[in-house]
BATOR-432279 format. One record per residue (C-alpha): z, x, y; residue in three letters. Coordinates in nm, 4 decimals, decimal comma. Example, Ala and Ser with C-alpha at 12.3 -4.5 7.8 and 13.67 -1.06 7.14 Angstrom:
tiza z: 0,7800	x: 1,2300	y: -0,4500	r: ALA .
tiza z: 0,7140	x: 1,3670	y: -0,1060	r: SER .
END
This chain:
tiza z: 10,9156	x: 7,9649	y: 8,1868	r: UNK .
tiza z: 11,1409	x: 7,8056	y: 8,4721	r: UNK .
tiza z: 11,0559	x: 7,5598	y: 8,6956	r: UNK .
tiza z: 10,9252	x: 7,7492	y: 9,0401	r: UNK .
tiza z: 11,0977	x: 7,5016	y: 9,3356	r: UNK .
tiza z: 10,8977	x: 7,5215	y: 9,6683	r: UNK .
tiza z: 10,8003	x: 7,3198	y: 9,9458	r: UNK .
tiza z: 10,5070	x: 7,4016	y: 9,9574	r: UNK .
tiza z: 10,1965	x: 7,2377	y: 9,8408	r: UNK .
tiza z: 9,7730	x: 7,3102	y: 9,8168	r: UNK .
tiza z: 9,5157	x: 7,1510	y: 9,6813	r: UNK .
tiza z: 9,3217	x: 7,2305	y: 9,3750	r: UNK .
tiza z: 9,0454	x: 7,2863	y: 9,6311	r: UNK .
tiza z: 9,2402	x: 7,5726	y: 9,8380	r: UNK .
tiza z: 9,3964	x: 7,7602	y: 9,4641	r: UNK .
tiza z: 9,0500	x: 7,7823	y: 9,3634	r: UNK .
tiza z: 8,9400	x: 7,9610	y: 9,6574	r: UNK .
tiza z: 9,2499	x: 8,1882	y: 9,6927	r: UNK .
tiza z: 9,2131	x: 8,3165	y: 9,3155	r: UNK .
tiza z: 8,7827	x: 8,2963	y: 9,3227	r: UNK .
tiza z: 8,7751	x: 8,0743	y: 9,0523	r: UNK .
tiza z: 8,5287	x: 7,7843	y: 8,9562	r: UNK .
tiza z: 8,6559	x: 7,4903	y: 8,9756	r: UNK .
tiza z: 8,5832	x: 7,1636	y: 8,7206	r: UNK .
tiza z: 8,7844	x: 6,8106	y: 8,7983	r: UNK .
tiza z: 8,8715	x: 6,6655	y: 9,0912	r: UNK .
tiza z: 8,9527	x: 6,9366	y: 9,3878	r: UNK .
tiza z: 9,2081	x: 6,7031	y: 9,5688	r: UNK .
tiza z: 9,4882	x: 6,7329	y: 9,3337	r: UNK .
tiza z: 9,7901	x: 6,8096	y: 9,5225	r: UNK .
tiza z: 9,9443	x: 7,0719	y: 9,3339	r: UNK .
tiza z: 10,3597	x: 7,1512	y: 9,4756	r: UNK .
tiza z: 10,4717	x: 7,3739	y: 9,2278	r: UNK .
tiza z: 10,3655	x: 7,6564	y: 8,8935	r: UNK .
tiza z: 10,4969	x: 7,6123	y: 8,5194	r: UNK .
tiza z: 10,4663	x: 7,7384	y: 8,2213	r: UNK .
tiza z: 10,2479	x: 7,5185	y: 7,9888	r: UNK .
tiza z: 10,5255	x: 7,3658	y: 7,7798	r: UNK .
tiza z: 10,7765	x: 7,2195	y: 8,0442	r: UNK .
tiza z: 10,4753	x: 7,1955	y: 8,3288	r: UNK .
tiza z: 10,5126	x: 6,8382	y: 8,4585	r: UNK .
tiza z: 10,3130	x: 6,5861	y: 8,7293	r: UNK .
tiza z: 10,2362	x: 6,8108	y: 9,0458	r: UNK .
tiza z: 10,2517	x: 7,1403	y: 8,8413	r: UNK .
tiza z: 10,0184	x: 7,4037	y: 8,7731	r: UNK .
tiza z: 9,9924	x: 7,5805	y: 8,4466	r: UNK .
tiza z: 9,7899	x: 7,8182	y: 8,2733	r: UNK .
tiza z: 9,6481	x: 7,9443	y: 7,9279	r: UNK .
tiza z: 9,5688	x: 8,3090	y: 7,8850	r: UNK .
tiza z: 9,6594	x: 8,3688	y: 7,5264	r: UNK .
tiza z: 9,5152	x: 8,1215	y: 7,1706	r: UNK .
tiza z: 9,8754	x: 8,0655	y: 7,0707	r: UNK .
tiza z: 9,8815	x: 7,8150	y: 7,4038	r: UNK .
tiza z: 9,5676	x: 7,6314	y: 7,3775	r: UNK .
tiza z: 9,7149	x: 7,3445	y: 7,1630	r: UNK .
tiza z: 9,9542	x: 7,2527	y: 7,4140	r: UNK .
tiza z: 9,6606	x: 7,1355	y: 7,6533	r: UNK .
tiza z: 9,6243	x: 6,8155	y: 7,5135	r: UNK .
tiza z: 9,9864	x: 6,7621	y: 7,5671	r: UNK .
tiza z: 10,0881	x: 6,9153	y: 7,8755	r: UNK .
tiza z: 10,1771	x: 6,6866	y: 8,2163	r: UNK .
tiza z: 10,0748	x: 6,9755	y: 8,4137	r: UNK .
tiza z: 9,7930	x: 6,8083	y: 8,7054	r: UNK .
tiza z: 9,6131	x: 7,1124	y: 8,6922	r: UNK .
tiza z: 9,5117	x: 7,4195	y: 8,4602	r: UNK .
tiza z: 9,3855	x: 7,7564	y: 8,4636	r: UNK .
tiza z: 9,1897	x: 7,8659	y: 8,2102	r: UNK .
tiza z: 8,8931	x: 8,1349	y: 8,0881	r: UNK .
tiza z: 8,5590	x: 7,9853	y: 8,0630	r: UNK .
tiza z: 8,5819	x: 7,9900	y: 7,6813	r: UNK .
tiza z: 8,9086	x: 7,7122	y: 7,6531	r: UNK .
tiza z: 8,8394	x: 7,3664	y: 7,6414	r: UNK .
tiza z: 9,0991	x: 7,2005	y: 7,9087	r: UNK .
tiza z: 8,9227	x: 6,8350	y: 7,8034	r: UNK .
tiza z: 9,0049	x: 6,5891	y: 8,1128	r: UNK .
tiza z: 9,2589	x: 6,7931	y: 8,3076	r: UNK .
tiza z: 9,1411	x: 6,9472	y: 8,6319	r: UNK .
tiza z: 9,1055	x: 7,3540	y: 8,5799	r: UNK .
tiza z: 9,0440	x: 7,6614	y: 8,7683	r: UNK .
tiza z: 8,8136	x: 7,8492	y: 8,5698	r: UNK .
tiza z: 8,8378	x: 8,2439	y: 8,6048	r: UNK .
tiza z: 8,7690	x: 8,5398	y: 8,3762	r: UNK .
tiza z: 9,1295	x: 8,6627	y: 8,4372	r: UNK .
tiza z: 9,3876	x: 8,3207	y: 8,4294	r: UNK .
tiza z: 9,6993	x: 8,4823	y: 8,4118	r: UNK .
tiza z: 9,5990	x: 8,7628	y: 8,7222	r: UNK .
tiza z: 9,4856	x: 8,4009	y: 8,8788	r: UNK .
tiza z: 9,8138	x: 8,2185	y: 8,8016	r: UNK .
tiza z: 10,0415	x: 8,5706	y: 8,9269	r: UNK .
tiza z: 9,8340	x: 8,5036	y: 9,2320	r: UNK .
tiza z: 9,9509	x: 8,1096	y: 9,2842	r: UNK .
tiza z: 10,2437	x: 8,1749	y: 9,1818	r: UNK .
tiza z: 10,3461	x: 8,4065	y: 9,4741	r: UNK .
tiza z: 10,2474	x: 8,1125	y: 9,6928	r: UNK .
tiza z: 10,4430	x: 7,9180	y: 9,5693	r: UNK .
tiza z: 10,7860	x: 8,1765	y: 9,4324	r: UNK .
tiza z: 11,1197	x: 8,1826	y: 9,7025	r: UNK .
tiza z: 11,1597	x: 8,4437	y: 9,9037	r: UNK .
tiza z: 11,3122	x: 8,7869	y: 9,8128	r: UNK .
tiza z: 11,6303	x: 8,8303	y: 10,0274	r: UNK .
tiza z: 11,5121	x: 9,1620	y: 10,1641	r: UNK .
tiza z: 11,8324	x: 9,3912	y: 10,3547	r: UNK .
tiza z: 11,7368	x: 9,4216	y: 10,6927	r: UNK .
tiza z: 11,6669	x: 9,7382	y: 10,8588	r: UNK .
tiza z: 11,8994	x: 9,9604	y: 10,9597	r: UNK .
tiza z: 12,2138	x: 10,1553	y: 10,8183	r: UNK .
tiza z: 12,4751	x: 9,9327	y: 10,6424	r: UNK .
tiza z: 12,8532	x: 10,0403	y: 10,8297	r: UNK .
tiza z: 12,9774	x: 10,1015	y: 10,4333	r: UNK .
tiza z: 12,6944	x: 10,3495	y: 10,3576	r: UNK .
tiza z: 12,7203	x: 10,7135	y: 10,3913	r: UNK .
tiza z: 12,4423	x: 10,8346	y: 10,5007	r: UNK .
tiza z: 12,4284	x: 11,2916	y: 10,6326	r: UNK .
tiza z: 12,3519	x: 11,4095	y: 10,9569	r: UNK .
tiza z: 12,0737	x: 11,6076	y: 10,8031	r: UNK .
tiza z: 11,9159	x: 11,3207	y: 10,6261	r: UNK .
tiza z: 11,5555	x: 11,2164	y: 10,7651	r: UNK .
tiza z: 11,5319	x: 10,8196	y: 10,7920	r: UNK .
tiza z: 11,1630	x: 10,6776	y: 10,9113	r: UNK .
tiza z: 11,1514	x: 10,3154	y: 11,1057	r: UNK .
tiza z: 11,2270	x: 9,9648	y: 10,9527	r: UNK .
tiza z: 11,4368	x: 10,1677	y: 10,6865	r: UNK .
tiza z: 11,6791	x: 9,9612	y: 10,5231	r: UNK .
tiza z: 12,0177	x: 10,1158	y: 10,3783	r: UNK .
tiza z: 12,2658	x: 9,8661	y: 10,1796	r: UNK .
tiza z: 12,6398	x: 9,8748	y: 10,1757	r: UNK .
tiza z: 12,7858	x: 10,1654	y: 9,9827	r: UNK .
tiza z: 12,4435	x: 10,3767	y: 9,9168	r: UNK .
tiza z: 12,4635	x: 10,7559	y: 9,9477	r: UNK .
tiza z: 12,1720	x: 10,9967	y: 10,0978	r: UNK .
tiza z: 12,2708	x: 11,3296	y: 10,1111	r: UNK .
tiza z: 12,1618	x: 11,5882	y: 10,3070	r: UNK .
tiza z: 11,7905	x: 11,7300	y: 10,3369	r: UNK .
tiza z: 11,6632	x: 11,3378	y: 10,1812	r: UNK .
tiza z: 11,3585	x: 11,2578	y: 10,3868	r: UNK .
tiza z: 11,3291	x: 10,8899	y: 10,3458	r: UNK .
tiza z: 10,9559	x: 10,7001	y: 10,4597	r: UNK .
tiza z: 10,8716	x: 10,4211	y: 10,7333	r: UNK .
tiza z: 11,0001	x: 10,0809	y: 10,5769	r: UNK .
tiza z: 11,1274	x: 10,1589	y: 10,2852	r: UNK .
tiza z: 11,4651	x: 9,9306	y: 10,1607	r: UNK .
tiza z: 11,7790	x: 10,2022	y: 9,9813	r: UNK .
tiza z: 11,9675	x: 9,8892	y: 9,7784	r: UNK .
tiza z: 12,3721	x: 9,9062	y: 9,7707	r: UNK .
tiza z: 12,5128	x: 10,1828	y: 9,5740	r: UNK .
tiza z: 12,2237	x: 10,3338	y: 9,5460	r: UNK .
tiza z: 12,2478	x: 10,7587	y: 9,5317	r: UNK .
tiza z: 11,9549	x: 11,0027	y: 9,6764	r: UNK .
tiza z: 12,0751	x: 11,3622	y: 9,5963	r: UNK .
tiza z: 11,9919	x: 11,6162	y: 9,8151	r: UNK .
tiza z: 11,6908	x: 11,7437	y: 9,8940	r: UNK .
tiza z: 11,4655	x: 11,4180	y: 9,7438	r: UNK .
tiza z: 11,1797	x: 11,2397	y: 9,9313	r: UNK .
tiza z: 11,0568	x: 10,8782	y: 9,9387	r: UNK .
tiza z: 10,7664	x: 10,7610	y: 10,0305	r: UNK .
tiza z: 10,6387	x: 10,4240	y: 10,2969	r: UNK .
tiza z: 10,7393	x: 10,0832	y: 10,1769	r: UNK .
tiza z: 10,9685	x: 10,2035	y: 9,8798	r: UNK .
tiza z: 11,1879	x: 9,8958	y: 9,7274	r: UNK .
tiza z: 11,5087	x: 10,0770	y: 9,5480	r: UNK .
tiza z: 11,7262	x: 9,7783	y: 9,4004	r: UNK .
tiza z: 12,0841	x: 9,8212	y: 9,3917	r: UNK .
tiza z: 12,2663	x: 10,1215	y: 9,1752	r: UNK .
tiza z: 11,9348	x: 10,3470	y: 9,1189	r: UNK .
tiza z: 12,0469	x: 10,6717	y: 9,0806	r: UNK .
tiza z: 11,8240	x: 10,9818	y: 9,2019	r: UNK .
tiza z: 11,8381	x: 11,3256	y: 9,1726	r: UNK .
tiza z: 11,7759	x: 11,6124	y: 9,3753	r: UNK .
tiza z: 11,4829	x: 11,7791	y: 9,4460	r: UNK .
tiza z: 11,2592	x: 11,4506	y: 9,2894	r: UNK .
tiza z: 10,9532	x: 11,3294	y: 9,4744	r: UNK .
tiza z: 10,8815	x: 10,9599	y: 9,4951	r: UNK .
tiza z: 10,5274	x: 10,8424	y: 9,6686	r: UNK .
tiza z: 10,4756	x: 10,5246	y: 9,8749	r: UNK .
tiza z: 10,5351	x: 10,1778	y: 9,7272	r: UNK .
tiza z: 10,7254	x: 10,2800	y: 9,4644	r: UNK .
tiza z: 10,9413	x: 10,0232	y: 9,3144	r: UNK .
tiza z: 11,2752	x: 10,1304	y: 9,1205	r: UNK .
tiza z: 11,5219	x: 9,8367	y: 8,9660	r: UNK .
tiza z: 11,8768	x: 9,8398	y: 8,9099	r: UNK .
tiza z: 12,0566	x: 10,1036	y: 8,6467	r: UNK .
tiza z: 11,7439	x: 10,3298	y: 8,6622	r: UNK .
tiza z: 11,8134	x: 10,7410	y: 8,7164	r: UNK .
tiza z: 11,5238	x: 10,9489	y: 8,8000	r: UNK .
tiza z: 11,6053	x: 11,2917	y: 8,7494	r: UNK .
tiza z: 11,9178	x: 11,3442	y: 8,5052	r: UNK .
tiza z: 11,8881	x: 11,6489	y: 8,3253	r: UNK .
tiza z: 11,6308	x: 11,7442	y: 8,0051	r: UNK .
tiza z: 11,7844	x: 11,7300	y: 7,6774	r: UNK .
tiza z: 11,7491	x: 12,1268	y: 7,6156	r: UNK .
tiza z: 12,0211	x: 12,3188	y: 7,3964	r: UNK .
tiza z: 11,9459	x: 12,6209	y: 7,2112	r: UNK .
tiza z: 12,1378	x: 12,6578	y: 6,8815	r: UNK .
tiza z: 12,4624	x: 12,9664	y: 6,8463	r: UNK .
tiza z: 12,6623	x: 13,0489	y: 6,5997	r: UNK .
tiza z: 12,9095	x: 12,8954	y: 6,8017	r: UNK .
tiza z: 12,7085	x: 12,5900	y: 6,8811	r: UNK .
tiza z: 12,4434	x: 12,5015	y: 7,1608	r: UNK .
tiza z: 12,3786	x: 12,6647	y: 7,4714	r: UNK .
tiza z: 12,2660	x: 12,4638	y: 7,7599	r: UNK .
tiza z: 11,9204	x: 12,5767	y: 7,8738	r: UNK .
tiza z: 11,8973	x: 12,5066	y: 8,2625	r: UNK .
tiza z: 11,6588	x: 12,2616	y: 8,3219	r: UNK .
tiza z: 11,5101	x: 12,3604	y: 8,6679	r: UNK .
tiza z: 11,2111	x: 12,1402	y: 8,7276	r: UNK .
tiza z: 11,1971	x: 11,8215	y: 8,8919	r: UNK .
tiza z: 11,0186	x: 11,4540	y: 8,8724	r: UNK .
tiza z: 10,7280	x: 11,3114	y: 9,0988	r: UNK .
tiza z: 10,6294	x: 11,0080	y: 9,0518	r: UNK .
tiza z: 10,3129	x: 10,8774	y: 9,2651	r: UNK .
tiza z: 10,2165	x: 10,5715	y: 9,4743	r: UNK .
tiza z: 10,2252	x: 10,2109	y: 9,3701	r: UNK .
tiza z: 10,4553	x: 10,3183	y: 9,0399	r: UNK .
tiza z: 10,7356	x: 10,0378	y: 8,9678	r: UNK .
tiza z: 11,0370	x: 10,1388	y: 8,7053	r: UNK .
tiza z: 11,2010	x: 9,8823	y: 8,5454	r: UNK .
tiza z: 11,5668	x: 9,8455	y: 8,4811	r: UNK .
tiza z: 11,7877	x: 10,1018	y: 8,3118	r: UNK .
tiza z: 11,5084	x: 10,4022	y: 8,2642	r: UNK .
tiza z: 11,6172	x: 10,7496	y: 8,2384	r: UNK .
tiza z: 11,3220	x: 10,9807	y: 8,3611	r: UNK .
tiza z: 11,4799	x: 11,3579	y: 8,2950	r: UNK .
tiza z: 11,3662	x: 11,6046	y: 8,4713	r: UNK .
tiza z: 11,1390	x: 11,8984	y: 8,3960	r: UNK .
tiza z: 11,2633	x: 12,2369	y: 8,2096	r: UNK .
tiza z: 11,0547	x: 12,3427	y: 8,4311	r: UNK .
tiza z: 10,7880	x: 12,2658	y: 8,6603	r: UNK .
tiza z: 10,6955	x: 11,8720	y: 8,6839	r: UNK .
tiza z: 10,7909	x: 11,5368	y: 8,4952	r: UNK .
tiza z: 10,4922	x: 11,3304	y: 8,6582	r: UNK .
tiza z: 10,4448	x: 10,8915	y: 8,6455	r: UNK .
tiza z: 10,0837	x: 10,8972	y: 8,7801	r: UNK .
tiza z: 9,9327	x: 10,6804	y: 9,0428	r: UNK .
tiza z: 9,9821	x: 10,3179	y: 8,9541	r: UNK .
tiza z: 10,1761	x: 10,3355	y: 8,6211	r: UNK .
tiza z: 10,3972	x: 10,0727	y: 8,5217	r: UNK .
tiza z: 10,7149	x: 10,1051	y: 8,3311	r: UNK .
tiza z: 10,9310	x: 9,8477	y: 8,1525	r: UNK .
tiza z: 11,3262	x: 9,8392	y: 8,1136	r: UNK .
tiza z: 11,5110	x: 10,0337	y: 7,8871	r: UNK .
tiza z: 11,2240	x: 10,3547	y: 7,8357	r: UNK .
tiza z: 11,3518	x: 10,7289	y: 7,8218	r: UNK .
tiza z: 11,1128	x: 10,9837	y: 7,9498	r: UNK .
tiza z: 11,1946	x: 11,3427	y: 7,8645	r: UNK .
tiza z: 11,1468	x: 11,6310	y: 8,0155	r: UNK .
tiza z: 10,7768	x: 11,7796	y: 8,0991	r: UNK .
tiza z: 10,6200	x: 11,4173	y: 8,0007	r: UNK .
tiza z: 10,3214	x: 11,3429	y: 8,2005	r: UNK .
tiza z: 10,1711	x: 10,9575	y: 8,2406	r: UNK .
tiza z: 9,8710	x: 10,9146	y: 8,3826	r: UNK .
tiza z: 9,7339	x: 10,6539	y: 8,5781	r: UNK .
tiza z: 9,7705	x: 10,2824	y: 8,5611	r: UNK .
tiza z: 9,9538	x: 10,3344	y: 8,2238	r: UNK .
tiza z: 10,1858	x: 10,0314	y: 8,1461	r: UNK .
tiza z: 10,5202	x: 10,1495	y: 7,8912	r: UNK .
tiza z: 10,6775	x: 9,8775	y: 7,7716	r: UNK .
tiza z: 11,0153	x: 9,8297	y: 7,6943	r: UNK .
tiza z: 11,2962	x: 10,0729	y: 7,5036	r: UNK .
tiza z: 10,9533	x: 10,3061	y: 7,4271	r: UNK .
tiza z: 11,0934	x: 10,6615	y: 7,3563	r: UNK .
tiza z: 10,8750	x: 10,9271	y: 7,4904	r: UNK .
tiza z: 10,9832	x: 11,3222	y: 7,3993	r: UNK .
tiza z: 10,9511	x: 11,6115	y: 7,5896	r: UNK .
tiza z: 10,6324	x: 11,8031	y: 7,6824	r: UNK .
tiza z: 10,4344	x: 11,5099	y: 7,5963	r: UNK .
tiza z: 10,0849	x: 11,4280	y: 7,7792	r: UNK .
tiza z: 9,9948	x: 11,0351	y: 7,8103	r: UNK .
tiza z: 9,6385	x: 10,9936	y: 7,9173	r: UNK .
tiza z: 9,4979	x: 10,7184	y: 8,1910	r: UNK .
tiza z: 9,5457	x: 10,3402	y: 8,1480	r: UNK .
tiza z: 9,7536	x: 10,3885	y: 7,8033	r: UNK .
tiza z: 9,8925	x: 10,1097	y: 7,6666	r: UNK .
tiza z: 10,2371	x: 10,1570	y: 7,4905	r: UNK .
tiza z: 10,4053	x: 9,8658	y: 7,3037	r: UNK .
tiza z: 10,7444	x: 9,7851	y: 7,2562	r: UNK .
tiza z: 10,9847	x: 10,0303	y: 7,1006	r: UNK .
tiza z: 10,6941	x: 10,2715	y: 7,0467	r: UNK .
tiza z: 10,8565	x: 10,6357	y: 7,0020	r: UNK .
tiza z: 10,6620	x: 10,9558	y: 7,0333	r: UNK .
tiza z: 10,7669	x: 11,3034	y: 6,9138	r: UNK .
tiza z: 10,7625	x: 11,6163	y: 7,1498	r: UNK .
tiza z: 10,4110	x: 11,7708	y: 7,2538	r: UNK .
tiza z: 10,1662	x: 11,5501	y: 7,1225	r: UNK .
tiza z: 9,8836	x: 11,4387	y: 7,3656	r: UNK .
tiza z: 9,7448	x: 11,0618	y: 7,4034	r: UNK .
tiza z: 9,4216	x: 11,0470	y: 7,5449	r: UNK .
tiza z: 9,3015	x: 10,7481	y: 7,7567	r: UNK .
tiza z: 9,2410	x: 10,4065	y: 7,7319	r: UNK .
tiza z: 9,4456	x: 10,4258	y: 7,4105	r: UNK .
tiza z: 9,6312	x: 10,1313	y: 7,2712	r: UNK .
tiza z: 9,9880	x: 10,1922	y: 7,0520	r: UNK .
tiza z: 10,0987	x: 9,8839	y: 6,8737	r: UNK .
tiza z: 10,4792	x: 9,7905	y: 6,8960	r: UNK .
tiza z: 10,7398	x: 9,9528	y: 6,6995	r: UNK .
tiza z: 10,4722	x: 10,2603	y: 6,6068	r: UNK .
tiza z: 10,6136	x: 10,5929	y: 6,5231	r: UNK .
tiza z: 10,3371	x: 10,8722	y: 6,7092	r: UNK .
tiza z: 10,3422	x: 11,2159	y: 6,5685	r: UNK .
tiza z: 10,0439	x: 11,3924	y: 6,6313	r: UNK .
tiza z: 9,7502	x: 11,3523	y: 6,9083	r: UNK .
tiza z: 9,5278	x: 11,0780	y: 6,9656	r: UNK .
tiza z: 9,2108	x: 11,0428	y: 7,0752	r: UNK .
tiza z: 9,0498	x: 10,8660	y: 7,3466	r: UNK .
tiza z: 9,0020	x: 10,5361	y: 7,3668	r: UNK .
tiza z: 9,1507	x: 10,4582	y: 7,0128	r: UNK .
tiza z: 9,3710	x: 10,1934	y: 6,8974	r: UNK .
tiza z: 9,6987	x: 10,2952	y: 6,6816	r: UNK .
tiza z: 9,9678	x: 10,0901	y: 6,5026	r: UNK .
tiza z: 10,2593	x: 10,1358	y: 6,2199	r: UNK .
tiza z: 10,4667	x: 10,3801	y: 6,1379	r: UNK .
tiza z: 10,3761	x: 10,6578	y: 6,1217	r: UNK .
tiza z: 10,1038	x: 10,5191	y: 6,3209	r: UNK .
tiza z: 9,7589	x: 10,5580	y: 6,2012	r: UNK .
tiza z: 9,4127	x: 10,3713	y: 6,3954	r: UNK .
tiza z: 9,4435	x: 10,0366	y: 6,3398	r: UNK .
tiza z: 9,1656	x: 9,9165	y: 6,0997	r: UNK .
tiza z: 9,3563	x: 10,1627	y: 5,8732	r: UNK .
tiza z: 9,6496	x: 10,0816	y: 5,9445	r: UNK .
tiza z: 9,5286	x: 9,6851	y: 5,8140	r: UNK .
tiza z: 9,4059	x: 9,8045	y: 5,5069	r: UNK .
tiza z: 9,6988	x: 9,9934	y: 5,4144	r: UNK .
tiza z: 9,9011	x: 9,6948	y: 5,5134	r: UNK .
tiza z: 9,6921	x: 9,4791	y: 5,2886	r: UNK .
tiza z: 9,7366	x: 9,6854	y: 4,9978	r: UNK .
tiza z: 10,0840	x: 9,6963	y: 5,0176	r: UNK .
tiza z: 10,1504	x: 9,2918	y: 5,0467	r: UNK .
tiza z: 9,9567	x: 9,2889	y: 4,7181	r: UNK .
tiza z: 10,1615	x: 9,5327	y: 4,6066	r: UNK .
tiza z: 10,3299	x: 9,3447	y: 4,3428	r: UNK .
tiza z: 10,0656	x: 9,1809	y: 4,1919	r: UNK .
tiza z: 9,9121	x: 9,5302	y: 4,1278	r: UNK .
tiza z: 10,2645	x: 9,6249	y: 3,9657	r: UNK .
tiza z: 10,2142	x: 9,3140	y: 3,7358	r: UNK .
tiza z: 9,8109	x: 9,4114	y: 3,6498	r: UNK .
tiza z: 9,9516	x: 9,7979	y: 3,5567	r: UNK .
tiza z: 10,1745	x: 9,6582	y: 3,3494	r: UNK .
tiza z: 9,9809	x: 9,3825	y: 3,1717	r: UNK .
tiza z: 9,6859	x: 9,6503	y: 3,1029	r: UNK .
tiza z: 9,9745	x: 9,9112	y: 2,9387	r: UNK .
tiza z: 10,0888	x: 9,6348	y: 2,7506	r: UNK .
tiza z: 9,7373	x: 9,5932	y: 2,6211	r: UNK .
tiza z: 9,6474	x: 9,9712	y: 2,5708	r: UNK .
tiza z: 9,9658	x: 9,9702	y: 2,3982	r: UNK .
tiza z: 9,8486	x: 9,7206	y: 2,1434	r: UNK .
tiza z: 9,4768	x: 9,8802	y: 2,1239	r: UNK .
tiza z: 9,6287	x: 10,2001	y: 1,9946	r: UNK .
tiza z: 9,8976	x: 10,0642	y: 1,7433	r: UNK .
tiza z: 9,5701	x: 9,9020	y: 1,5988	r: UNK .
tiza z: 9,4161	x: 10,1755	y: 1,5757	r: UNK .
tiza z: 9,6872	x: 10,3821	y: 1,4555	r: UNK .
tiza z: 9,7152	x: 10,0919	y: 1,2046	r: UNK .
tiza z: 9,3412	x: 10,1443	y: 1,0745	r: UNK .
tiza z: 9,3385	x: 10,5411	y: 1,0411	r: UNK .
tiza z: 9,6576	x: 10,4713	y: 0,8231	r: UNK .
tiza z: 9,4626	x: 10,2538	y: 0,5709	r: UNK .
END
């Protein structure tokens, strides 16, 4: 993790207080600046939230950790907190530079129609496009080159980064956060096979996506055949994803990145996909469930489970499966060993009936 550079500076005392924590040491280290654990230096603060970490404590500079009240952080000062990496996103935006927001108003390069709706303290960069009938919410920042087809809606306090791409007729809540490369809206992939090859079947829905939803960069949300592609309240999506047509995420659901989601499928509350997790068409996730990275998901899963492989199965049998099979070859070797040995068994007693 990179060095954070900022002027500012708090003592142990104040971080504790800001994140809640408990804290053990001496409360009036001056702390200037946030690091990872590895490169954290004199000044810094750091954090452990995951085993792999927990050796480097007794070598890190860092003048400060942040740690769960299970890890040992011997002499160096800590804030103590159930949650250290929630408590170290919450230093760290202390202590991170400013965004370079575009200031409100209508950039002179932008084209923006006559019938377009704009609410105060928008923001439109140079070279965006809102076309007609786009009602656009109090405060919300339209990046450069950004395009809102016709008849689309955003919601209060929207951040669209530059080049985001959406389509007609799509919804978008309040605080909705879209990064470069993303298009919400593009057409379903629906074709129905000819003699003479596919026919394009119209794909007439559209895409609402809820409040407090950020997209990473370079998604492709398609629209509905018809009726409603829907990213619930509070979902978070990572770069790279595709989500087809008629898919439906429910709340606080994080998709990480290049997952693969096909059409008409239902993804419960609070989901948790992993990376490059694909999912064929129609299948329904229920919530709280967990999907391991690089799993392939064809066919429902229940509530609350956790899933992994490929194709992905729950996870405890998933393990023993995956057990077997790195023994594998010492099985091959038993097998052979014990037809070697029935082999022998019955050319002796072949050899006996003979006499």
């Amino acid at each position: 993790m990179a060095k954070e550079e900022s002027k500012k500076s708090y003592t142990l005392t104040e971080l504790c207080r800001l994140v809640g924590g408990r804290l053990e040491g001496s409360g009036e280290v001056v702390i200037r600046g946030v690091c990872g654990i590895e490169d954290a230096g004199e000044g810094e603060i750091t954090f452990v939230a995951n085993v792999k970490y927990v050796g480097y404590i007794t070598t890190t500079k860092a003048s400060a950790i942040i740690v769960d009240p299970t890890t040992d952080h011997g002499s160096i000062p800590a804030i103590v907190t159930e949650n250290p990496y929630l408590a170290f996103g919450i230093i760290l935006q202390h202590f991170a530079p400013p965004i370079p927001h575009i200031p409100p108003g209508i950039d002179s390069r932008a084209l923006v129609s006559e019938s377009a709706r704009l609410g105060e303290g928008v923001a439109v960069g140079p070279f965006a496009v809102i076309c007609d009938d786009v009602l656009v919410g109090d405060a919300t920042t339209v990046g450069a080159g950004c395009f809102i087809a016709p008849q689309t809606s955003l919601g209060r306090d929207c951040y669209l980064h530059p080049n985001v791409v959406v389509r007609e007729r799509t919804e978008i809540g309040d605080r909705v956060i879209i990064h470069s490369g993303t298009v919400v809206g593009s057409d379903g992939f629906g074709y129905a096979k000819t003699e003479d090859g596919y026919q394009k079947v119209p794909q007439t829905g559209i895409v609402v996506i809820e409040d407090d939803v950020e997209i990473g960069a370079n998604v492709a949300i398609d629209r509905a055949t018809m009726g409603v592609t829907r990213i619930c309240k509070g979902s978070k999506i990572d770069n790279l994803v595709q989500i087809a047509h008629n898919v439906v995420i429910g709340k606080n659901s994080i998709i990480v990145a290049q997952v693969g989601i096909s059409g008409s499928t239902v993804i419960g509350e609070e989901v948790t996909l992993g990376g490059q997790v694909g999912i064929i068409g129609h299948v329904k996730i229920g919530d709280g469930v967990m999907v391991g990275a690089q799993s392939g998901i064809s066919k429902d899963i229940p509530a609350g489970e956790s899933w992994f492989g490929y194709p992905a199965r729950p996870i405890a049998r998933q393990k023993r499966i995956e057990a077997f099979l790195s023994r594998y070859d010492n099985y091959v070797k038993r097998v052979a060993e014990l037809e070697k040995r029935v082999a022998e068994l019955e050319k002796k007693k072949k050899g006996k009936k003979d006499r």
